[in-house]
VEXDREN-864628 format. One record per atom (N, C-alpha, C): residue in three letters; residue number from 1; x, y, z. Coordinates in steps of 0.1 Angstrom, whole numbers. Layout:
N
site type ALA seq NUM px X py Y pz Z
...
***
This chain:
75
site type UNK seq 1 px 939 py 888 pz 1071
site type UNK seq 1 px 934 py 896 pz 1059
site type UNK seq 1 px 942 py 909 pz 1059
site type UNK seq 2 px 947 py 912 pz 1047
site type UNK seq 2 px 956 py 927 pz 1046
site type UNK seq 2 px 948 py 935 pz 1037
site type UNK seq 3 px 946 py 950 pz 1047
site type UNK seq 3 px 939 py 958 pz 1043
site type UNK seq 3 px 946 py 971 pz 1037
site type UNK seq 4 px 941 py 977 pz 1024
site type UNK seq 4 px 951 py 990 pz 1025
site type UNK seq 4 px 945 py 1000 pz 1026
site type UNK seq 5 px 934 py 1003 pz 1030
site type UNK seq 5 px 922 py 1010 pz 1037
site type UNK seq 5 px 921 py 1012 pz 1052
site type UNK seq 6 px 918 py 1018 pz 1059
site type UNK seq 6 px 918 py 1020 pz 1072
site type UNK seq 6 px 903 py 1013 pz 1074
site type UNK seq 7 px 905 py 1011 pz 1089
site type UNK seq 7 px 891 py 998 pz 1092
site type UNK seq 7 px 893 py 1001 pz 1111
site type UNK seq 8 px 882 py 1010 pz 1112
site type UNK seq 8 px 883 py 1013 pz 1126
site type UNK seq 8 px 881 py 1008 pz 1137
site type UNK seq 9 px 884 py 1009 pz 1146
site type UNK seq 9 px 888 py 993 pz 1157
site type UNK seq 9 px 885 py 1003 pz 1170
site type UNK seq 10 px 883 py 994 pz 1183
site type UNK seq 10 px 886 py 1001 pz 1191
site type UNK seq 10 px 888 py 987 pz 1203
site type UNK seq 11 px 893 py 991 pz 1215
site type UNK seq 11 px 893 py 985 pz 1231
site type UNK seq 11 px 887 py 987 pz 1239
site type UNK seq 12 px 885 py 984 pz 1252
site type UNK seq 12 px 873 py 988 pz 1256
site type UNK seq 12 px 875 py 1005 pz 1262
site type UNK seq 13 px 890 py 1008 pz 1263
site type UNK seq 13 px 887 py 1022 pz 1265
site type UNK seq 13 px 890 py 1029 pz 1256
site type UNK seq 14 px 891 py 1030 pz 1241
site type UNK seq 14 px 893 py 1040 pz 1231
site type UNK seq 14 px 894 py 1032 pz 1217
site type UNK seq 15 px 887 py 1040 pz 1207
site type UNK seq 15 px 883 py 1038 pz 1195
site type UNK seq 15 px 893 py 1044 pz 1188
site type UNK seq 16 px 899 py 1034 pz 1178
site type UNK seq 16 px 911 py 1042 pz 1168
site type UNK seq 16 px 906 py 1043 pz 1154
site type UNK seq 17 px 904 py 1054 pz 1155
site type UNK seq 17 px 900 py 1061 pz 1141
site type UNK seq 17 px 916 py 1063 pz 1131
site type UNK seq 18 px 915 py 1062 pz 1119
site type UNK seq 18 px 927 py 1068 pz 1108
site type UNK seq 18 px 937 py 1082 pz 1117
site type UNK seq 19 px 927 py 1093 pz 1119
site type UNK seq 19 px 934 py 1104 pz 1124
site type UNK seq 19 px 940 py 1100 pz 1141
site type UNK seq 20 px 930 py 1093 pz 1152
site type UNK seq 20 px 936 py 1090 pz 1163
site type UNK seq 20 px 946 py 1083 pz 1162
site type UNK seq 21 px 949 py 1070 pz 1154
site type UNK seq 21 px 963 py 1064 pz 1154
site type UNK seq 21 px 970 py 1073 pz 1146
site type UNK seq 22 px 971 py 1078 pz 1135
site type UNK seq 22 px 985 py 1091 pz 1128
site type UNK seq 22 px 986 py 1098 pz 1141
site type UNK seq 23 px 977 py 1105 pz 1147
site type UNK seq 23 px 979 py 1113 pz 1157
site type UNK seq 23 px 989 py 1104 pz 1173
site type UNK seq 24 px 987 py 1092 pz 1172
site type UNK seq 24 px 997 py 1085 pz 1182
site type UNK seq 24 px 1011 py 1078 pz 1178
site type UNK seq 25 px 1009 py 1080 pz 1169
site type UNK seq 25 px 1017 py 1070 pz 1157
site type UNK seq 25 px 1029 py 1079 pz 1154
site type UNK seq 26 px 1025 py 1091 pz 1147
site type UNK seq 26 px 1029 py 1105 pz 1145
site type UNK seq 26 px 1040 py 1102 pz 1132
site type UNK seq 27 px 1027 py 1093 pz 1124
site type UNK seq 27 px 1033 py 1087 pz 1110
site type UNK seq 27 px 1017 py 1087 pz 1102
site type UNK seq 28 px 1022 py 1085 pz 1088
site type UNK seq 28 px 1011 py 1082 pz 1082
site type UNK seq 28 px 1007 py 1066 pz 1076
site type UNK seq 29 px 993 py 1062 pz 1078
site type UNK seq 29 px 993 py 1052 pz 1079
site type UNK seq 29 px 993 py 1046 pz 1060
site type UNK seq 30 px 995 py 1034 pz 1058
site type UNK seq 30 px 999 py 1026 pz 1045
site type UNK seq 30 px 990 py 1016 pz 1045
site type UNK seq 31 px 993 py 1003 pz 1055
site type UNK seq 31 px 981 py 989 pz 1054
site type UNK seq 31 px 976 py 988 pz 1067
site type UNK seq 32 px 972 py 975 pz 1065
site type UNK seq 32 px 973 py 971 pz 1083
site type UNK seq 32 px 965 py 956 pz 1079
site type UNK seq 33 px 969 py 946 pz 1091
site type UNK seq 33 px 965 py 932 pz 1089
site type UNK seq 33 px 960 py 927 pz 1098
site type UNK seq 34 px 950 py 918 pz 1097
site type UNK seq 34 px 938 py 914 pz 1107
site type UNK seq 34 px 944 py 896 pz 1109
site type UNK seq 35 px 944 py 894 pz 1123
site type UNK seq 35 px 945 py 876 pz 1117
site type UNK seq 35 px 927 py 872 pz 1118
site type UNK seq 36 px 928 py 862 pz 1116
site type UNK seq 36 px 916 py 854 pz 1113
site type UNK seq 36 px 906 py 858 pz 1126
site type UNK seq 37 px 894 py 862 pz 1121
site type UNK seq 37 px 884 py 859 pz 1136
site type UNK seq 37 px 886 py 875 pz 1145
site type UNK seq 38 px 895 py 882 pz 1143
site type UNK seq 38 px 901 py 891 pz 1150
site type UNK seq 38 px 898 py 902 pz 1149
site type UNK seq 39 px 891 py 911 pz 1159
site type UNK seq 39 px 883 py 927 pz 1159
site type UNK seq 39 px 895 py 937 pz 1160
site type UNK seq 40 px 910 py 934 pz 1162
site type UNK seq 40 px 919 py 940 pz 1163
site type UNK seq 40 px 930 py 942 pz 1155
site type UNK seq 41 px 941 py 949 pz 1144
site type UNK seq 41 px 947 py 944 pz 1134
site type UNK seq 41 px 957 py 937 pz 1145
site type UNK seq 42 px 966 py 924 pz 1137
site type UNK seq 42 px 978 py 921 pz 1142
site type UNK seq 42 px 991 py 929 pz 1139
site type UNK seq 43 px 987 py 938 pz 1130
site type UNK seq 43 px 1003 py 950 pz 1122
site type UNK seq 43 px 994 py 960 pz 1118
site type UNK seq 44 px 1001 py 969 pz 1120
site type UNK seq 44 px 999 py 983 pz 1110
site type UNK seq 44 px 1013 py 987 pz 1104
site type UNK seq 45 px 1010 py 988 pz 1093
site type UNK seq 45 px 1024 py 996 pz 1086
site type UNK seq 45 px 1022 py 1009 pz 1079
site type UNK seq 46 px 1027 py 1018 pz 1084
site type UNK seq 46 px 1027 py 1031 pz 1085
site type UNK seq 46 px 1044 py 1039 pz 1073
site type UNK seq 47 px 1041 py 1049 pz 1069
site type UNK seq 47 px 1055 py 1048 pz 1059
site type UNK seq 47 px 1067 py 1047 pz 1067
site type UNK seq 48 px 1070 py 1052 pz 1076
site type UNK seq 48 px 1083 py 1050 pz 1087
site type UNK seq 48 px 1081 py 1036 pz 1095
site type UNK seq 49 px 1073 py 1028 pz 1098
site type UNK seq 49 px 1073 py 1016 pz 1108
site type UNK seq 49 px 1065 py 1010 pz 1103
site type UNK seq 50 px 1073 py 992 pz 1109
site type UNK seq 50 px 1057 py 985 pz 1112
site type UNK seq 50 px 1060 py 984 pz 1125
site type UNK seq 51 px 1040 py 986 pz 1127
site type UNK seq 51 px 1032 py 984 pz 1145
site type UNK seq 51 px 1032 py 971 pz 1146
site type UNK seq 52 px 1038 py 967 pz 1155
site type UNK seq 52 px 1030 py 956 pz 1162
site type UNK seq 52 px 1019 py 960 pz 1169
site type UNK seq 53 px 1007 py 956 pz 1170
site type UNK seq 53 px 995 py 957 pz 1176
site type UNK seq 53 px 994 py 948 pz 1190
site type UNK seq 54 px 996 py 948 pz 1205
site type UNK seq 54 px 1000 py 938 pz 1216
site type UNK seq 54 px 992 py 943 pz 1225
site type UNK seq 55 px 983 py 926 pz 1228
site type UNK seq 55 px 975 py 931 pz 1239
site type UNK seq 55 px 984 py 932 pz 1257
site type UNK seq 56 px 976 py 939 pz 1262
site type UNK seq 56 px 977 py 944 pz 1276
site type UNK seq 56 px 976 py 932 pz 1284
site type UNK seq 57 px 964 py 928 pz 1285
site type UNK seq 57 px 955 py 923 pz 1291
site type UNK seq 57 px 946 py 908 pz 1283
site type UNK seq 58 px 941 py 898 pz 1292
site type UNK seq 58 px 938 py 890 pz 1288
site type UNK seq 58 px 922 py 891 pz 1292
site type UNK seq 59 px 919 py 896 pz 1303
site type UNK seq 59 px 907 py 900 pz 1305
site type UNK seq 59 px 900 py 912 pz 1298
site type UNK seq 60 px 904 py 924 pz 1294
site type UNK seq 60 px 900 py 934 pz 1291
site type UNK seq 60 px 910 py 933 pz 1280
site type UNK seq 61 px 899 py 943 pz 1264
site type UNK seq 61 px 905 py 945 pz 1254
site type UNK seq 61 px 912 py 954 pz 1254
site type UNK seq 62 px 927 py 955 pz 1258
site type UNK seq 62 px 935 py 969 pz 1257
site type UNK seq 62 px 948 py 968 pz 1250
site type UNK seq 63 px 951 py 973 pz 1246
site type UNK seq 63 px 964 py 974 pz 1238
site type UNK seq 63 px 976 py 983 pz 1239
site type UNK seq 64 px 988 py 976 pz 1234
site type UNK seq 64 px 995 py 991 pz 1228
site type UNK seq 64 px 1003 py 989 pz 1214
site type UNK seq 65 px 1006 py 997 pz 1212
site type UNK seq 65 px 1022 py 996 pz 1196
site type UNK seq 65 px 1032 py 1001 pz 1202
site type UNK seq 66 px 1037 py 989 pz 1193
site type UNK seq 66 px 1055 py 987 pz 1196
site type UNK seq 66 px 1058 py 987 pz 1180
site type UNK seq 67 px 1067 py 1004 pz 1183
site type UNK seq 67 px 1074 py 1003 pz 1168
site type UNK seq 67 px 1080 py 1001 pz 1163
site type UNK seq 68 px 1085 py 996 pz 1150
site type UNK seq 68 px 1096 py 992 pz 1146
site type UNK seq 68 px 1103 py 999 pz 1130
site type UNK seq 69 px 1112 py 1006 pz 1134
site type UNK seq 69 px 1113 py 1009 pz 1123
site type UNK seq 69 px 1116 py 999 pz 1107
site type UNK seq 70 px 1114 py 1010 pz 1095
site type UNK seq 70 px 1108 py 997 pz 1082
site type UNK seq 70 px 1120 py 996 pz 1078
site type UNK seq 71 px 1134 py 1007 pz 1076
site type UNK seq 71 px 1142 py 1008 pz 1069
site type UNK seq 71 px 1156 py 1013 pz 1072
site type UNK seq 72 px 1157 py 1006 pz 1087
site type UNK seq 72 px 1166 py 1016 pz 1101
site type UNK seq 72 px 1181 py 1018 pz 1085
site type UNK seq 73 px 1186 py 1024 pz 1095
site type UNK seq 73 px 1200 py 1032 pz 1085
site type UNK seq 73 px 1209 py 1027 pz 1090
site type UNK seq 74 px 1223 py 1020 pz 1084
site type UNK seq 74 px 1236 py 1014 pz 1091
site type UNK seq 74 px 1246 py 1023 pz 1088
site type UNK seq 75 px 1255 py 1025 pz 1094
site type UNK seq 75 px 1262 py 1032 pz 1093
site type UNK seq 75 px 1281 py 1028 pz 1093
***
């Protein structure tokens, strides 16, 4: 499901609110996409990157983002 609203989530050690992810991100955010059944998004797309959203752990809900830029520059 793709959202272009912020939809707050968290793991079991921290809750990501709109401002805590821009604040880690240190972008602003755009969508973000849920797969099916899933308390976590699978992407966030922010105006400079898409997140991948990747779990940690299989036992515990933890995460991190891996950035990727949306529109790298060739030179």
């Amino acid at each position: 499901m793709m959202l272009c609203e912020w939809k707050t989530f968290s793991t079991d050690s921290e809750i990501f609110t709109l401002d805590t992810f821009e604040d880690v991100i240190g972008d602003e955010f755009e969508a973000m996409m849920f797969k099916e059944s899933e308390e976590i998004p699978a992407y966030i797309w922010t105006v400079n990157f898409v997140v991948i959203v990747k779990r940690c752990s299989k036992v515990f809900t933890d995460i991190y983002f891996e950035k990727i830029p949306r529109n790298p520059v060739c030179e």
